[in-house]
MIZATOR-209985 format. One record per residue (C-alpha): z, y negated, x. Coordinates in Angstrom, 2 decimals. Example, Ala and Ser with C-alpha at 12.3 -4.5 7.8 and 13.67 -1.06 7.14 Angstrom:
BEGIN
<w 7.80 | v 4.50 | u 12.30>
<w 7.14 | v 1.06 | u 13.67>
***
This chain:
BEGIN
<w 49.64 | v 24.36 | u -37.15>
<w 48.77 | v 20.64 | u -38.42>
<w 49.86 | v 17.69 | u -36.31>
<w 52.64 | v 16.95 | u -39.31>
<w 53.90 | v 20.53 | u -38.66>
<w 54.50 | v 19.94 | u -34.69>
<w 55.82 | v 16.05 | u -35.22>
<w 58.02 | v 18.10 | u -37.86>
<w 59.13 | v 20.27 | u -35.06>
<w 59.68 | v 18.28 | u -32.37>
<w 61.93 | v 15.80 | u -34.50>
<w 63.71 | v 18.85 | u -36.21>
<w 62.62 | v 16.92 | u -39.19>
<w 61.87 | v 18.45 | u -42.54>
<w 58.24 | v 19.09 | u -43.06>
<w 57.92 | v 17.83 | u -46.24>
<w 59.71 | v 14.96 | u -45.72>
<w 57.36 | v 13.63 | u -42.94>
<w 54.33 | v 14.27 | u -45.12>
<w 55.92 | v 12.23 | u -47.55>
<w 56.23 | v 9.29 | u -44.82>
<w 52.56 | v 9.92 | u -43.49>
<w 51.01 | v 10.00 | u -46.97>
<w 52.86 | v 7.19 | u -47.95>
<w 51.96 | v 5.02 | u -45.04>
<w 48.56 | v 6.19 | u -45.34>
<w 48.21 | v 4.56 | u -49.13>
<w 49.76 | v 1.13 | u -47.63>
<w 48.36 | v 0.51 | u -44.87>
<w 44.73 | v 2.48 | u -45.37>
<w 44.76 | v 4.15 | u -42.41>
<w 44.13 | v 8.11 | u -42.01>
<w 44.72 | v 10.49 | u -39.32>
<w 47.80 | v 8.48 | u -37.84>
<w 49.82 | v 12.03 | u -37.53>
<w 47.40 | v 13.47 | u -35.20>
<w 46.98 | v 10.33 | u -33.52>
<w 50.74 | v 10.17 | u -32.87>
<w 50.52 | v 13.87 | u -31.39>
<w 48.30 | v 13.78 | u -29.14>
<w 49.54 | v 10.78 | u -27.50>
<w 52.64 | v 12.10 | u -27.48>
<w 50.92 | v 15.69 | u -25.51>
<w 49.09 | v 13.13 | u -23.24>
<w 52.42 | v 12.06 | u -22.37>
<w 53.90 | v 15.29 | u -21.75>
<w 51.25 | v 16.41 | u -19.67>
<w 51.37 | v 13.16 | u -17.24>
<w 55.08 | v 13.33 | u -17.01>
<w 54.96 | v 17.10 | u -16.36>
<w 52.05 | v 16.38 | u -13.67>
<w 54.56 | v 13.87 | u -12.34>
<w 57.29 | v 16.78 | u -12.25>
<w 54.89 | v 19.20 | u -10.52>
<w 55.61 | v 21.49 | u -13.11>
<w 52.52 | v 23.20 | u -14.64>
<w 52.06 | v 23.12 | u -18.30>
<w 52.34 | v 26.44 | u -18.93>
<w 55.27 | v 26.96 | u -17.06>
<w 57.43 | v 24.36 | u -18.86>
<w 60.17 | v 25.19 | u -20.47>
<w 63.62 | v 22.71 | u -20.90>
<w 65.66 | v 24.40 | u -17.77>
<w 62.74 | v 24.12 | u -15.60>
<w 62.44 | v 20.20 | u -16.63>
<w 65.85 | v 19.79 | u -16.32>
<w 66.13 | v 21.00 | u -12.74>
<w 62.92 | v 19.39 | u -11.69>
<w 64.14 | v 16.31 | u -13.02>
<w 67.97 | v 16.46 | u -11.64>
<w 66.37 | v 17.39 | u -8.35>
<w 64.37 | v 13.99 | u -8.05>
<w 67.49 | v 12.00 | u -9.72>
<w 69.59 | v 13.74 | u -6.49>
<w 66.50 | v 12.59 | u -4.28>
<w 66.07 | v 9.26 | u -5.73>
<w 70.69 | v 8.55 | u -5.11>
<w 69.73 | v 10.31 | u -1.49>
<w 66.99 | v 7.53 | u -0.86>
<w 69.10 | v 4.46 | u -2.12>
<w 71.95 | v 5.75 | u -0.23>
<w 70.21 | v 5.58 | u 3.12>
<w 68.80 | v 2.37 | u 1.73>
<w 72.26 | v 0.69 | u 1.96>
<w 72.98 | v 2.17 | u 5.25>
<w 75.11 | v 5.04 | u 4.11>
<w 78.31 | v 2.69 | u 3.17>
<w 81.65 | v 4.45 | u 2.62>
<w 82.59 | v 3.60 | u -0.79>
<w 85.97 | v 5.20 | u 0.08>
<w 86.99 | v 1.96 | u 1.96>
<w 86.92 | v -2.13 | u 0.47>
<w 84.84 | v -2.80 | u 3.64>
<w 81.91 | v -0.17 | u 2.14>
<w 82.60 | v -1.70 | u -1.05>
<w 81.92 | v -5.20 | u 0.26>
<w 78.78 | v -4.55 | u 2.00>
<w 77.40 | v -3.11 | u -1.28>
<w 78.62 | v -6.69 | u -2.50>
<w 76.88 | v -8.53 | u -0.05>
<w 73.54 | v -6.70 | u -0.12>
<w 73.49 | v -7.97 | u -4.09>
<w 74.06 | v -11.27 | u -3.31>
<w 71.75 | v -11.16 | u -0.84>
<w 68.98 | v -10.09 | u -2.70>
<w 69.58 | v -11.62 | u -5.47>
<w 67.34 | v -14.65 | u -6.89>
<w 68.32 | v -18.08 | u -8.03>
<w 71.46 | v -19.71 | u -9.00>
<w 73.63 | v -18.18 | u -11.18>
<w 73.23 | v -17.78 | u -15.04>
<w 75.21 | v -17.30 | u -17.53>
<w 78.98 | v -17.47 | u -18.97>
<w 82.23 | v -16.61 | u -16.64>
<w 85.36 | v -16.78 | u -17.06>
<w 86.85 | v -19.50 | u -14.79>
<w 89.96 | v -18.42 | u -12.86>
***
């Protein structure tokens, strides 16, 4: 399978029409293998972000990504959570402390248009 035939794939793109755009580019701009450069940048990725994921390559499929990724979104709320000291968002004065923190950490004077009251 050529690298047009994968990019072609992974796009849900028409074949043909993508060899059109890579043969084209290739007579303006004089540059060759662009396609296969594109792929296997875009596998390097995929392998890096799956290392990240702790999911082996071969094992990969879209529910295991999903899962491994909704697990460390659920991880990372978990961890910002504690961060702000478990505030209960139920009540104005949880609100407010989440108000409070921002301004806190917040740099500089403020930018930008308001609305006056």
């Amino acid at each position: 399978m050529t690298s047009i035939q994968k990019i072609a794939l992974l796009l849900r793109a028409p074949e043909e029409t993508l060899a059109e755009i890579f043969s084209k580019m290739e007579k303006l701009t004089g540059k060759t293998g662009v396609a296969d450069k594109i792929f296997q940048e875009n596998q390097t990725m995929v392998k890096q972000k799956l290392g990240e994921l702790g999911i082996p390559e071969d094992k990969a499929d879209a529910s295991l990504v999903e899962a491994e990724i909704l697990k460390k979104a659920r991880a990372a709320d978990e961890a910002f959570f504690e961060f702000l000291g478990r505030p209960d968002f139920s009540s104005q004065a949880g609100c407010q402390a989440l108000v409070d923190l921002a301004w806190q950490i917040k740099n500089g004077p403020a930018k930008g248009f308001f609305i006056k009251e």
